[in-house]
SESEFI-465854 format. One record per atom (N, C-alpha, C, O): residue number from 1; atom name; x, y, z. Coordinates in Angstrom, 3 decimals. Each point is the difference from the previous one (the first is absolute). Layout:
BEGIN
rec k->NUM | a->CA | east->X | north->Y | up->Z
...
***
This chain:
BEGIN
rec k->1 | a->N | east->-24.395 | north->5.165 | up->10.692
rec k->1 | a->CA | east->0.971 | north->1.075 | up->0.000
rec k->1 | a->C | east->1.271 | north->-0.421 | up->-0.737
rec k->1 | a->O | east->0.374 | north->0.672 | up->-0.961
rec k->2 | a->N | east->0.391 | north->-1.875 | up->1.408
rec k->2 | a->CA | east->1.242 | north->-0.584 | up->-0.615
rec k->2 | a->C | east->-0.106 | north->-0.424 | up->-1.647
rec k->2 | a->O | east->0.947 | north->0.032 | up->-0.787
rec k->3 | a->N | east->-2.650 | north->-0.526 | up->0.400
rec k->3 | a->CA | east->-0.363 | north->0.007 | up->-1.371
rec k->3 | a->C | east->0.589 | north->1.018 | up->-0.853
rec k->3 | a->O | east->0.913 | north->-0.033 | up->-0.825
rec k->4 | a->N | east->-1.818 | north->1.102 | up->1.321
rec k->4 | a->CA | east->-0.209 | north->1.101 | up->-0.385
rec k->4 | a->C | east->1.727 | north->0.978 | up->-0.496
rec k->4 | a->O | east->0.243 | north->0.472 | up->-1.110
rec k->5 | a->N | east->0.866 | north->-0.427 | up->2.605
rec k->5 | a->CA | east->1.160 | north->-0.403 | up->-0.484
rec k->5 | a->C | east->1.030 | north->-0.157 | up->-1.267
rec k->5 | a->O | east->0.898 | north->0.596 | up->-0.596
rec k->6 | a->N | east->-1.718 | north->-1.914 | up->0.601
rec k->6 | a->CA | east->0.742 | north->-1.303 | up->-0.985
rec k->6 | a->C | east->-0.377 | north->0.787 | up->-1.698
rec k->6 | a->O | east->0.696 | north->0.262 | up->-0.980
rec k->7 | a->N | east->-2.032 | north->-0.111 | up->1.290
rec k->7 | a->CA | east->-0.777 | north->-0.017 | up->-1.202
rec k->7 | a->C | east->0.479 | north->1.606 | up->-0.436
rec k->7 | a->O | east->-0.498 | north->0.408 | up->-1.049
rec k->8 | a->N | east->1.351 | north->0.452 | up->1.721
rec k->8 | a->CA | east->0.104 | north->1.380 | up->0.006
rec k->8 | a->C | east->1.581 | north->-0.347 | up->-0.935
rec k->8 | a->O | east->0.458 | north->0.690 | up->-0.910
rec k->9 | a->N | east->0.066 | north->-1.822 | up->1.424
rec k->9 | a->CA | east->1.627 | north->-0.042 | up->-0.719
rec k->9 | a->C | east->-0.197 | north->-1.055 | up->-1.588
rec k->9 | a->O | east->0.801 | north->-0.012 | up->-0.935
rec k->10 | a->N | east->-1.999 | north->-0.732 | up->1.027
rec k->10 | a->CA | east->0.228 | north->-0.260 | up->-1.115
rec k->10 | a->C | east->-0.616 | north->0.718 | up->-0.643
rec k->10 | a->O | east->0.420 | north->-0.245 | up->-1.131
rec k->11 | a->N | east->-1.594 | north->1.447 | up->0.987
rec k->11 | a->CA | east->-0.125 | north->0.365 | up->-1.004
rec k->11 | a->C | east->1.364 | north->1.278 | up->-0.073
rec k->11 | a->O | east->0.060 | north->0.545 | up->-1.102
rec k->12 | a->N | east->0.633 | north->-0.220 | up->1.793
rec k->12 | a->CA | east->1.016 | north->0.910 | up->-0.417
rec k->12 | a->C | east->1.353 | north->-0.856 | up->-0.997
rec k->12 | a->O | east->0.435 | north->0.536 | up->-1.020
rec k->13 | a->N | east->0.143 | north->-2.028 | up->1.566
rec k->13 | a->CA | east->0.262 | north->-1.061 | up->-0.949
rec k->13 | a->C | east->-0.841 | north->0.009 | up->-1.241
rec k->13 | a->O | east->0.632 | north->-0.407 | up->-0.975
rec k->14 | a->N | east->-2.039 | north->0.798 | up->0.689
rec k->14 | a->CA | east->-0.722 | north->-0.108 | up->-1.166
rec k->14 | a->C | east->0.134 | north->0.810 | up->-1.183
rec k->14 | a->O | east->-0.054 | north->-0.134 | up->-1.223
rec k->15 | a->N | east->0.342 | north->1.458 | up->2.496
rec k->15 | a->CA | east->0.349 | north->1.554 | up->-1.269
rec k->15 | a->C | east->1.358 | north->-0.206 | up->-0.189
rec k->15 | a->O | east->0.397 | north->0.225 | up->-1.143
rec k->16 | a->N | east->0.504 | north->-0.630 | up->2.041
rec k->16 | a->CA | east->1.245 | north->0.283 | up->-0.423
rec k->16 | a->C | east->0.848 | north->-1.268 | up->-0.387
rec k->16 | a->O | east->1.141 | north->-0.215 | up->0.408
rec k->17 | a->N | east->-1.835 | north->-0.561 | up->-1.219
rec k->17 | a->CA | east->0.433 | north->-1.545 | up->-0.747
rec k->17 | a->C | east->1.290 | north->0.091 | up->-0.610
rec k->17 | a->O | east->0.961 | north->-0.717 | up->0.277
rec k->18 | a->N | east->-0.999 | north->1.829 | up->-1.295
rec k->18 | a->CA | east->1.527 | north->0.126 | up->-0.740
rec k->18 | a->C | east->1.403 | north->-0.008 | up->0.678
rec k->18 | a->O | east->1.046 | north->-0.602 | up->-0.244
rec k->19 | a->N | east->-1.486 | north->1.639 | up->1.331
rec k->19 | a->CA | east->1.231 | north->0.233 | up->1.200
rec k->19 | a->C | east->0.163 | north->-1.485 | up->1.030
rec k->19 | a->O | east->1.008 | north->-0.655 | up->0.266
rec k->20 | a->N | east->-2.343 | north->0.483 | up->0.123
rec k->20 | a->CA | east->0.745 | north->-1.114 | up->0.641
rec k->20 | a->C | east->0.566 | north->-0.701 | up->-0.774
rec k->20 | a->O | east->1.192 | north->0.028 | up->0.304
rec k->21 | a->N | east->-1.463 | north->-1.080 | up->-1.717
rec k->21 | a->CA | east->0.341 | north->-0.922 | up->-0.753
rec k->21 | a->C | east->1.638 | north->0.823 | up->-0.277
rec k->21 | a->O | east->0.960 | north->-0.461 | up->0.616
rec k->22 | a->N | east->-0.843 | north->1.126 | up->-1.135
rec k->22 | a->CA | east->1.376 | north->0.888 | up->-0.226
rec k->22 | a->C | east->1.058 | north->-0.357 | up->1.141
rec k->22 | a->O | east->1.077 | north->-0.587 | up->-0.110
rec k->23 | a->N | east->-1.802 | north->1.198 | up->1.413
rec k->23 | a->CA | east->0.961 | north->-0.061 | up->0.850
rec k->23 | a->C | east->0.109 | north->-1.902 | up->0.669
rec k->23 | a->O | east->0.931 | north->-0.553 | up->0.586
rec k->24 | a->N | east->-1.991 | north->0.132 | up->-0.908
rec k->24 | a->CA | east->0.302 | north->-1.873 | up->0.185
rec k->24 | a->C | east->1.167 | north->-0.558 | up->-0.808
rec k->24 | a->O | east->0.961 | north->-0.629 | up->0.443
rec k->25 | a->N | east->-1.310 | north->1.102 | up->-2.198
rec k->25 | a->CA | east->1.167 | north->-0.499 | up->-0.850
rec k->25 | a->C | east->1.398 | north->0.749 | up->0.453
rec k->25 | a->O | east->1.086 | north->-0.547 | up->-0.189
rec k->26 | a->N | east->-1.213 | north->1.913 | up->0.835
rec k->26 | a->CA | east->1.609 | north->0.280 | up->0.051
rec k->26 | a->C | east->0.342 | north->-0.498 | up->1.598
rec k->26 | a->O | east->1.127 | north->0.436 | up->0.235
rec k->27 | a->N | east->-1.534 | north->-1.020 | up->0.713
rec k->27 | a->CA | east->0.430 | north->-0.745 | up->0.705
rec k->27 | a->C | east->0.581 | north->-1.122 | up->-0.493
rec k->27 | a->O | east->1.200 | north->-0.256 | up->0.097
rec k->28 | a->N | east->-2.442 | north->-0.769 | up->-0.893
rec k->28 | a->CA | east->0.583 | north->-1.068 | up->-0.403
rec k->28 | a->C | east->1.454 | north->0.306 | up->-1.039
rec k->28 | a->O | east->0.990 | north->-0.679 | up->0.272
rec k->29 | a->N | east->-0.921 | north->1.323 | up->-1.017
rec k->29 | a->CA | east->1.332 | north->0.519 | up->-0.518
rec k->29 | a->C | east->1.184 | north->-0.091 | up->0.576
rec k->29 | a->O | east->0.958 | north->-0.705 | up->-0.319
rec k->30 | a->N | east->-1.153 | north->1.940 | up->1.739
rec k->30 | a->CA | east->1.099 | north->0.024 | up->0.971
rec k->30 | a->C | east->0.127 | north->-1.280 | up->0.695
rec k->30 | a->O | east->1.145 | north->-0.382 | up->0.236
rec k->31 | a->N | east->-1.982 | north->-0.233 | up->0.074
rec k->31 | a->CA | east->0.203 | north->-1.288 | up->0.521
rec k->31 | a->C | east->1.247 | north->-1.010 | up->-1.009
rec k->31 | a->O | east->1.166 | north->-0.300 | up->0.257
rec k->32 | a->N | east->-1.887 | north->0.043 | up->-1.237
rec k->32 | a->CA | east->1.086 | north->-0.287 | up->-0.786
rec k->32 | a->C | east->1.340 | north->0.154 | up->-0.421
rec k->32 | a->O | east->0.865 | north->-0.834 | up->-0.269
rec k->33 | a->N | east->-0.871 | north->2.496 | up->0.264
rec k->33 | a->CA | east->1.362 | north->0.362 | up->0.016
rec k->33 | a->C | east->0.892 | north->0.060 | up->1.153
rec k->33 | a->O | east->1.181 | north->0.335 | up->-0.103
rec k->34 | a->N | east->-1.957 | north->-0.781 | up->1.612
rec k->34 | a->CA | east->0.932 | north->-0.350 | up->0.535
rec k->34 | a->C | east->0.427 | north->-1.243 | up->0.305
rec k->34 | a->O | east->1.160 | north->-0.164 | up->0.376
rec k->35 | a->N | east->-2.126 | north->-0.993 | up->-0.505
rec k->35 | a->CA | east->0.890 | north->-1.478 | up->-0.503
rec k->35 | a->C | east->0.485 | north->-0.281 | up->-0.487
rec k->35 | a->O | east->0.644 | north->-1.030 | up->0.203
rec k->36 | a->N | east->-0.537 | north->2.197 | up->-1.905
rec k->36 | a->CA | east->0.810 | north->-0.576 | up->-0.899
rec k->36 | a->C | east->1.199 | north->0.420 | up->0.566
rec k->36 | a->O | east->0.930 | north->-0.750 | up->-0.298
rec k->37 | a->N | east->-0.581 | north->1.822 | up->1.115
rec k->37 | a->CA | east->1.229 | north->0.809 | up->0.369
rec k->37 | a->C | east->0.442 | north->-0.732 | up->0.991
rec k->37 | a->O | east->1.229 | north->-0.023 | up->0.071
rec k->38 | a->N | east->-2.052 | north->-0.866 | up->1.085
rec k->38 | a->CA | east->0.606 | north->-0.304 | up->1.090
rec k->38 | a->C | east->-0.130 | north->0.588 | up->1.198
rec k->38 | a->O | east->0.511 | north->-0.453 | up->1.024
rec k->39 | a->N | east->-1.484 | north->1.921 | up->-1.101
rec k->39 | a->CA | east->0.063 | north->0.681 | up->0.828
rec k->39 | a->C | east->-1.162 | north->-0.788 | up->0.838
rec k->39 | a->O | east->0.206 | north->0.407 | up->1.143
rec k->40 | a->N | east->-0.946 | north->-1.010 | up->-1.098
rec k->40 | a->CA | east->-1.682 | north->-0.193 | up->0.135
rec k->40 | a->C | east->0.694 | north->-1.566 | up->0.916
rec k->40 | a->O | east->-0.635 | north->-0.343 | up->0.998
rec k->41 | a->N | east->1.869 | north->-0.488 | up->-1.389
rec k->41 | a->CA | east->0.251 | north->-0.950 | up->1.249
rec k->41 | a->C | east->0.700 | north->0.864 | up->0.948
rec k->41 | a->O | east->-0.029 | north->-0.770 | up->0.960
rec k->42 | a->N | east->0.464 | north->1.512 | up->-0.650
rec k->42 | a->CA | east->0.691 | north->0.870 | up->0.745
rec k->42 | a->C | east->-1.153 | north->0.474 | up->1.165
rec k->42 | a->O | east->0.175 | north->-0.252 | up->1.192
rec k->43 | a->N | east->-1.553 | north->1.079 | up->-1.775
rec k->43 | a->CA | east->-0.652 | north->0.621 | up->0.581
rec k->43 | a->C | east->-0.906 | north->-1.027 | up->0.720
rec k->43 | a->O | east->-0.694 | north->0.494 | up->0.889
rec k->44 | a->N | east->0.536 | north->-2.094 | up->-1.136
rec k->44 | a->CA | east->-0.366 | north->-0.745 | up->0.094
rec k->44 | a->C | east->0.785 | north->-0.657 | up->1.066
rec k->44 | a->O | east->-0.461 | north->0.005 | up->1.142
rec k->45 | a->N | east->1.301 | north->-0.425 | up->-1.325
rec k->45 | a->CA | east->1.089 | north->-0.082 | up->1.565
rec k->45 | a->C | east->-0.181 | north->1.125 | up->1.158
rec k->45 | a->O | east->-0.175 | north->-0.258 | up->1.191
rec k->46 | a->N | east->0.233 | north->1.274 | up->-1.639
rec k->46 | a->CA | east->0.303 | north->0.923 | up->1.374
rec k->46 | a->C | east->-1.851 | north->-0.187 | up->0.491
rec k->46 | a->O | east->-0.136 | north->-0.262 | up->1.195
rec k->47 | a->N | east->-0.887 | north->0.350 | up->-1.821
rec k->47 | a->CA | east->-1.029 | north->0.214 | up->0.519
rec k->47 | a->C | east->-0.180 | north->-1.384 | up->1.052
rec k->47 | a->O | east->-0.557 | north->0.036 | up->1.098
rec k->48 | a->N | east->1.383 | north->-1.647 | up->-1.951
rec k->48 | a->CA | east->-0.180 | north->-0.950 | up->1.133
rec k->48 | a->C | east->1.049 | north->0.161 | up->1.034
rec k->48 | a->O | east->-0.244 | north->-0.756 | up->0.940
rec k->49 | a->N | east->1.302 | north->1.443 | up->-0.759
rec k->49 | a->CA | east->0.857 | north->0.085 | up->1.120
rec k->49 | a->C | east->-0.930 | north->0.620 | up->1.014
rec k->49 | a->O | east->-0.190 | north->-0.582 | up->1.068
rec k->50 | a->N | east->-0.654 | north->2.221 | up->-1.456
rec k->50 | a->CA | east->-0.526 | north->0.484 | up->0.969
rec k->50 | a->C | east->-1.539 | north->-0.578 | up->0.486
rec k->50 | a->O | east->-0.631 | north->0.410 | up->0.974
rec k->51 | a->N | east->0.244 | north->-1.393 | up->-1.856
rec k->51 | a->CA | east->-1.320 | north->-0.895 | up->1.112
rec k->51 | a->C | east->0.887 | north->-1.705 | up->0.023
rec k->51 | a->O | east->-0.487 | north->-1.123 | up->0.127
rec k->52 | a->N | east->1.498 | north->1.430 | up->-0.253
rec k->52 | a->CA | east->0.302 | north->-1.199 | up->0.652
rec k->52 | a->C | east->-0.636 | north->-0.392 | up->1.646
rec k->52 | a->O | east->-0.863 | north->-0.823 | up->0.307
rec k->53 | a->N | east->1.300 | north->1.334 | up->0.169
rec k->53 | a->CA | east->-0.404 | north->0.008 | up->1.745
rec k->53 | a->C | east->-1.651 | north->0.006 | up->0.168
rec k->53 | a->O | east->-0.427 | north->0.197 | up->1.138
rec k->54 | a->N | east->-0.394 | north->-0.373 | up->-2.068
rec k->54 | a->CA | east->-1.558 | north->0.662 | up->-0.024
rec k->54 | a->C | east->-0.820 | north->-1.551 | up->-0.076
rec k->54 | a->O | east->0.750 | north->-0.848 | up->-0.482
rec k->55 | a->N | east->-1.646 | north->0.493 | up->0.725
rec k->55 | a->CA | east->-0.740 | north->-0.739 | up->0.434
rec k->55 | a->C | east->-1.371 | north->0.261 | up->-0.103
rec k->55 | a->O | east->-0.521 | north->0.918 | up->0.632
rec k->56 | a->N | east->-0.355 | north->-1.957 | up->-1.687
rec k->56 | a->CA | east->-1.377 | north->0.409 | up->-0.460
rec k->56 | a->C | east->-1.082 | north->-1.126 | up->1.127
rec k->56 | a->O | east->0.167 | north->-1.200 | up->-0.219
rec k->57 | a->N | east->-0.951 | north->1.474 | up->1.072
rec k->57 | a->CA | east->-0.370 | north->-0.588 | up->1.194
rec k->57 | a->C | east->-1.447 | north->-0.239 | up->-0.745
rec k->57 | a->O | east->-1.071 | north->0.595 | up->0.117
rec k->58 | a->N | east->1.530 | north->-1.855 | up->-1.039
rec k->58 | a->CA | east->-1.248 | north->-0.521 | up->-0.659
rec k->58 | a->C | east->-0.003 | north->-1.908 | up->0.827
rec k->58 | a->O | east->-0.894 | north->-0.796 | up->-0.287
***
């Protein structure tokens, strides 16, 4: 059943290759443009302030 699933999202990943790849490169883009700006250590601090207190029970 969970195969079956899996195998249901990658062939929809299969038809729609351009869009995903598109929307991968304009992440990686925005990613960029916010390190180069500074904004991306900022968002990077506040996300460790709020799991500061958090604990992975490995």
């Amino acid at each position: 059943m969970e195969a079956g699933k899996a195998m249901g999202v990658f062939t929809w990943v299969k038809d729609h290759y351009q869009w995903v790849m598109r929307a991968g490169g304009g992440m990686v883009i925005a990613t960029g443009l916010l390190m180069g700006t500074g904004i991306w250590s900022y968002f990077i601090s506040q996300m460790q302030s709020w799991t500061a207190g958090c604990n992975i029970g490995i």
